[in-house]
C-alpha positions in Angstrom: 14.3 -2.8 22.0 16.0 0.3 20.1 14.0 2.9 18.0 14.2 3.2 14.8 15.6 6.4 13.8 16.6 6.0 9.7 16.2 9.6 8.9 20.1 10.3 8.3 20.0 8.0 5.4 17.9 10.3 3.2 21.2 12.5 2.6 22.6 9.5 0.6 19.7 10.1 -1.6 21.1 13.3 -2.8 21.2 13.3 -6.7 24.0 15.0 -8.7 23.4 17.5 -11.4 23.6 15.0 -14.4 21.0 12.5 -13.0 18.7 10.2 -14.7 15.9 8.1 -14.0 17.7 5.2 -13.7 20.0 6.4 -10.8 16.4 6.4 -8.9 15.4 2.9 -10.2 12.5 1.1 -11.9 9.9 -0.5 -9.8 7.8 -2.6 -11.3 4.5 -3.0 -8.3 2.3 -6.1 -9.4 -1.2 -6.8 -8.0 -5.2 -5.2 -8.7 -7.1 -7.6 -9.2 -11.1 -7.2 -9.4 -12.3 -4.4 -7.4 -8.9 -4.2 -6.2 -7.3 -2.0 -7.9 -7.4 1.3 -6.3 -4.9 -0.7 -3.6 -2.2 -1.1 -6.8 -2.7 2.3 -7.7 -1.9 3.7 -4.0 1.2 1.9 -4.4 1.9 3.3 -7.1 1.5 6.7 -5.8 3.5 5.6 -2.7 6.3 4.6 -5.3 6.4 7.7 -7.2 5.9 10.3 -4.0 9.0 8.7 -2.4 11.4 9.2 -5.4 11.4 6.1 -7.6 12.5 7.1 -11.2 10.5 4.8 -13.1 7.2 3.3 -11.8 5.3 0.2 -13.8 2.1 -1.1 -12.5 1.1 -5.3 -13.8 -2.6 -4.6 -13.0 -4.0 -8.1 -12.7 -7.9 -7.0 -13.5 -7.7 -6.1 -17.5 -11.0 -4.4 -17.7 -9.0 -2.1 -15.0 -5.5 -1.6 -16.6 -6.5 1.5 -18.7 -7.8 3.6 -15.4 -5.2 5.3 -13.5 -6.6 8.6 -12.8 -4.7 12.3 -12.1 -1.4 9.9 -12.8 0.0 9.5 -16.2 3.5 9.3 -14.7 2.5 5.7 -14.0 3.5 2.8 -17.0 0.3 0.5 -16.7 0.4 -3.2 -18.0 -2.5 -5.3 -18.7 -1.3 -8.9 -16.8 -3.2 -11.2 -19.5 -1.3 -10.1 -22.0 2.1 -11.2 -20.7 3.7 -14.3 -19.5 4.9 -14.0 -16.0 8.9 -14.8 -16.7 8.9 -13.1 -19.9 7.4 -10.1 -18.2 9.8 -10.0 -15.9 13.2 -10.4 -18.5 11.6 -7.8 -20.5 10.7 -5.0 -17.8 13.5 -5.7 -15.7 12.8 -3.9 -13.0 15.5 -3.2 -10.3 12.8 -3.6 -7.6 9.3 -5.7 -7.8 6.9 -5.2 -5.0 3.7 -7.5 -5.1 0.5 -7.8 -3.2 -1.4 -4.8 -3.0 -5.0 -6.4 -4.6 -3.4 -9.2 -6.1 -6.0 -11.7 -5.1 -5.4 -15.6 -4.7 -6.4 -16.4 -8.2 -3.9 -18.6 -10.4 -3.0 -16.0 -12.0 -1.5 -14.5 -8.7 -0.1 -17.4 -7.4 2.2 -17.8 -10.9 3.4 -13.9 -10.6 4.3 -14.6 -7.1 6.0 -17.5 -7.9 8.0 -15.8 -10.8 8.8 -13.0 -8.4 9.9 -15.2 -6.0 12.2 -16.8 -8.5 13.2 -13.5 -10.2 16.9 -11.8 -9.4 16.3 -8.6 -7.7 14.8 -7.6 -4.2 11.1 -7.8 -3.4 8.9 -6.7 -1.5 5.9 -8.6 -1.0 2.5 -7.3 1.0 -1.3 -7.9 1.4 -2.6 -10.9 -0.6 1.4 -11.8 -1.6 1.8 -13.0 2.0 -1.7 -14.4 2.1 -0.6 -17.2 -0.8 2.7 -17.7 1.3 0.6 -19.0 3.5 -1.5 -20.5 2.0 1.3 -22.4 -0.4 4.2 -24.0 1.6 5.5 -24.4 -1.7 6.0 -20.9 -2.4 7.4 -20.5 1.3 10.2 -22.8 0.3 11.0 -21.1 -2.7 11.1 -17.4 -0.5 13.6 -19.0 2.1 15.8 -20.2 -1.1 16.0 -16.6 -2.5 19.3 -15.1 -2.6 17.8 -11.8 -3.4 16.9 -9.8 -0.5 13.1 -9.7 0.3 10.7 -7.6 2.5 7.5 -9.1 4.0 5.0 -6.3 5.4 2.5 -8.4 7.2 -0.3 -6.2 9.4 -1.1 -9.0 12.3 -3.7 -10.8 10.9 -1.4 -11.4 7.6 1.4 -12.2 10.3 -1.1 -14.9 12.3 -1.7 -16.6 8.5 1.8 -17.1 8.3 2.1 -18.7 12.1 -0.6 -20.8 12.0 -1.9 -18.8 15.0 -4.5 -16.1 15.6 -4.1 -12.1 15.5 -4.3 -11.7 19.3 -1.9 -14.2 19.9 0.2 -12.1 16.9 -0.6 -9.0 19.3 -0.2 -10.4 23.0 3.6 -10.6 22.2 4.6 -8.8 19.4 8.4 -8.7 19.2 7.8 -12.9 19.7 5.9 -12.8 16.1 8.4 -11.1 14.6 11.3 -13.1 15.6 9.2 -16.1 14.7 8.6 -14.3 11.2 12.0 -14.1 10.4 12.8 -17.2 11.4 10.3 -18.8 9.4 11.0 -16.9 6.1 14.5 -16.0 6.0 13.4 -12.7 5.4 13.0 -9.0 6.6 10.2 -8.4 8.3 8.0 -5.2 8.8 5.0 -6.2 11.6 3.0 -3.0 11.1 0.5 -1.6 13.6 1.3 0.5 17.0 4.6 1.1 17.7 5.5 -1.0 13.7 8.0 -3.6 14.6 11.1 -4.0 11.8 13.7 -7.4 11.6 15.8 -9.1 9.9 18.1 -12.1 10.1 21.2 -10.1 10.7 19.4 -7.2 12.6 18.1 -6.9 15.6 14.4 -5.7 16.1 13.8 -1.8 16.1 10.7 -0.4 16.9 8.8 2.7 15.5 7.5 5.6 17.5 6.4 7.3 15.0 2.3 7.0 13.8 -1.1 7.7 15.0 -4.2 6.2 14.7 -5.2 8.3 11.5 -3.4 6.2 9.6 -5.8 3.2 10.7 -7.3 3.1 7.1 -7.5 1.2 4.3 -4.8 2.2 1.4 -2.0 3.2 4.5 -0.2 -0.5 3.8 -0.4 -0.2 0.2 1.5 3.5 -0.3 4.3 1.7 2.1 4.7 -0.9 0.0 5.2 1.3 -3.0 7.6 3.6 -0.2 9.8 0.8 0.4 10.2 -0.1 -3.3 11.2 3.3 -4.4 13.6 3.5 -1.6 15.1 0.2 -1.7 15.6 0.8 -5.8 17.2 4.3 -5.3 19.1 2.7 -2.7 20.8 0.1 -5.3 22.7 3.4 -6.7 22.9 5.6 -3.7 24.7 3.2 -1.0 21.9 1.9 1.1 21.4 -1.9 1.9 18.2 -3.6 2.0 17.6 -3.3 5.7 18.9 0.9 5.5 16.4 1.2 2.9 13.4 -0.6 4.8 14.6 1.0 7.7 14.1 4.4 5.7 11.0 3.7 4.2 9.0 2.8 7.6 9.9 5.7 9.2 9.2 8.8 6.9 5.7 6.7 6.4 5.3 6.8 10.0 6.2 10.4 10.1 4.8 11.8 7.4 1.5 10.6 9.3 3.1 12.8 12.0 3.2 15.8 9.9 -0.4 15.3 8.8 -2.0 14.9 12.0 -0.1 18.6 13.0 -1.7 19.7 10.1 -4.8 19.1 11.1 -5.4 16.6 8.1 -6.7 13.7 10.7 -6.8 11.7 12.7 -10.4 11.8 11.4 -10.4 11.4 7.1 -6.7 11.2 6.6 -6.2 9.7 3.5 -3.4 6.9 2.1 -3.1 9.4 -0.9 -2.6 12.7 1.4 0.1 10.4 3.6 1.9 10.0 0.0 2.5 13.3 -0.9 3.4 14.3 2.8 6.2 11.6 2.1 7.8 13.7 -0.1 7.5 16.6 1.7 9.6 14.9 4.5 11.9 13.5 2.4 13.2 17.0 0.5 12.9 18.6 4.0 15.5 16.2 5.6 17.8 16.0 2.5 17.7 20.0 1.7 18.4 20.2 5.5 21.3 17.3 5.3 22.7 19.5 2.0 23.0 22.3 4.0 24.8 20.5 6.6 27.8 20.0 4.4 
């Protein structure tokens, strides 16, 4: 299997003197439900730390939708107080990424459903793959999407959406994923050791990057947001879905790196700390790429 190696695509991501926030895109991240919502919030920070010009959080818990702390930069909606479609037309977000917290309520399954049936990529993790599975329904309506979408399944999300069990998942890993993609049309991140990345017109790359500091809770939920924000910049800076994906897992998986040579882990590294080391990578590589031309 080849290794990933995406890094050349930050210098795409270069922004010219006259930029605005829209060049960087509006991602609109959906999920927190009760007790939850820290998870929605850590994807928000993922969003913003990776460059996305406009971040919107649909915070499913209302009693939680006014507490963001140390953020402001983050738009906050309360989820009762809008209509899933009519959300949707009136945000219109270039990127929606759903999951982190979101719960198996009703009221999830009808914002996945609308996101599923909404225009522009998605990216859907955590309890968003858990009501995949859970709704063959809501499968049918993924593989029908002409929009591109991005699953990031851990293994036991990944054995849900088999039918089969998380060892089985990890006894052949690069099985799963093909099976993944086959199943949902869909690219596929299968994250663990060694993450595992797919798609139906790509071949399967593998991830060196990582340690096991980043085995905490919170470390899926800033991808999520990562991938958003890179897959909406990408929309104005010349990278595809699967460039952006590509992208996204790897300065993650780095910026880990760069922690852990810090000295920041592997013992009490922290989802939040991984965010901001994101953007550190990502000006490193695209002031180094600048000076290249």
């Amino acid at each position: 299997m080849n290794q990933l190696d995406a890094l050349a695509y930050i210098s795409r991501l270069h922004r010219k003197p006259d930029a605005h926030k829209g060049d960087a895109g509006k991602v609109l991240l959906i999920g927190g439900s009760r007790s939850m919502t820290g998870a929605l919030i850590l994807a928000g920070q993922g969003a913003l730390y990776s460059g996305a010009g406009w971040v919107q959080l649909m915070m499913i818990d209302s009693a939680s939708s006014g507490f963001i702390p140390n953020h402001p930069e983050l738009m906050v909606h309360n989820a009762e107080h809008w209509l899933t479609q009519r959300a949707l037309e009136t945000i219109a977000p270039d990127v929606v990424a759903i999951g982190p917290g979101l719960g198996l309520s009703k009221t999830a399954r009808a914002w996945l459903e609308s996101c599923l049936r909404w225009k522009s990529p998605l990216v859907v993790d955590a309890d968003g793959l858990n009501l995949l599975a859970l709704n063959p329904a809501l499968l049918q309506i993924l593989k029908n999407r002409s929009a591109p979408t991005c699953l990031t399944p851990h293994p036991g999300e990944a054995a849900k959406l088999l039918g089969i069990t998380n060892q089985e998942v990890q006894l052949n890993r690069e099985k799963s994923l093909a099976k993944l993609v086959e199943l949902t049309h869909a690219h596929v991140v299968l994250k663990g050791h060694r993450s595992l990345l797919a798609a139906p017109k790509h071949a399967a790359l593998e991830c060196l990057a990582g340690n096991p500091g980043m085995a905490v809770g919170g470390m899926g939920d800033v991808l999520t947001g990562c991938v958003a924000a890179i897959v909406a910049q990408g929309l104005q800076h010349h990278l595809d879905m699967w460039q952006s994906i590509s992208l996204g897992v790897h300065v993650h998986a780095l910026a880990g790196d760069r922690l852990l040579d810090q000295g920041i882990g592997p013992i009490g590294m922290t989802p939040s700390e991984l965010a901001k080391e994101i953007r550190s990578v990502m000006n490193q590589y695209l002031s180094s790429s600048t000076l290249d031309d």
